[in-house]
N, C-alpha and C positions, 0 to 999 in steps of 0.2 A: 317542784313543778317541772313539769316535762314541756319536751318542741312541740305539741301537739296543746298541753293544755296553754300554753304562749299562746299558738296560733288560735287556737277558741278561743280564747279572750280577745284577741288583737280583732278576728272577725265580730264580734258582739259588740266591741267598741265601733267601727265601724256602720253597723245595722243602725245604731244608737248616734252616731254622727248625719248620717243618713235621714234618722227624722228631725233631729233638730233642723239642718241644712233646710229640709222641704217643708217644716214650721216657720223659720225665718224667711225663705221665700215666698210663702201665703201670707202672711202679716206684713214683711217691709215689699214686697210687689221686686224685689233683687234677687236674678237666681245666683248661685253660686257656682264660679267656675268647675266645680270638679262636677258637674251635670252638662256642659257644653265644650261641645269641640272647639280647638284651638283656633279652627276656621271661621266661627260665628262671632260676631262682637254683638252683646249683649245692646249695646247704647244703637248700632244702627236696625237693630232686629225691626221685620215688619210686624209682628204682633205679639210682643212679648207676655200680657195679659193672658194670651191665648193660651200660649206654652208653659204657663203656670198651671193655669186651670186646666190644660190635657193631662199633664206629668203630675196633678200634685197626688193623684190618687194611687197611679203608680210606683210614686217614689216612697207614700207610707209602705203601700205592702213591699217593696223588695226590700224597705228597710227593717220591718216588723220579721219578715222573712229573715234577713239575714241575720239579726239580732237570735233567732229562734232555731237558726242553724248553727250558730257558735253554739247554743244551749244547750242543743241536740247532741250532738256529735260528743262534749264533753260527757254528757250522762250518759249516751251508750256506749262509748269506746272505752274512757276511762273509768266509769262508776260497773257497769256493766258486763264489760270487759268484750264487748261484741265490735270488735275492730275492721269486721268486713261490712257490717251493717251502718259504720261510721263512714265508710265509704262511700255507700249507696248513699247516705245521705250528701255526701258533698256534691256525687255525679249528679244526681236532682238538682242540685243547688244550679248549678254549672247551667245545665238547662235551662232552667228558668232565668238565669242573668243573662244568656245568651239572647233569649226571647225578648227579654229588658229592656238590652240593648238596641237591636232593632227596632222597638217600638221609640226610643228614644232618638234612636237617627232619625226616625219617620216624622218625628216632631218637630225634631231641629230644624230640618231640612222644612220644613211645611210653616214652620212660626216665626223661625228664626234668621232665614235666607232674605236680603237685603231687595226691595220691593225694585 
């Protein structure tokens, strides 16, 4: 196993953490800290409800996403042997967690900011 099929893996695990994480928080109404800044306390949040149902749709696709970019990347770099086109898919990747994230401050800040 090579540093690269590690790291496709270790990303795929993560995609896969990613929707359990946003299944547990649509079922027990509890988000999980690694979706909220160190800033927000989840217990004084002004509408925690809120910031479930904004993020939960989001948090499946970057999770489905990221699971599908570990996926990716192993099959055309390593199966395929197209190791610049593994790239491109990460830079996409990159982009779109950037996008993510912003949408994710914007929520915080707007659900989760003490009334």
């Amino acid at each position: 196993m090579t540093t690269m099929n590690l790291a496709d893996t270790i990303i795929m695990f993560v995609g896969f953490y990613f929707l359990i994480s946003t299944a547990m928080m649509k079922v027990h109404g509890r988000v999980n800290r690694m979706l909220i800044s160190k800033k927000y306390d989840p217990q004084k949040a002004r509408d925690l409800p809120g910031f479930i149902s904004c993020m939960y749709l989001p948090n499946l696709v970057i999770g489905f996403v990221t699971m599908a970019v570990g996926a990716a990347h192993f099959v055309v770099a390593d199966i395929l042997g197209k190791e610049d086109i593994g790239i491109y898919i990460y830079m996409a990747y990159v982009i779109l967690f950037v996008i993510y994230a912003f949408g994710l401050a914007r929520a915080q800040k707007k659900y989760l900011s003490p009334s």
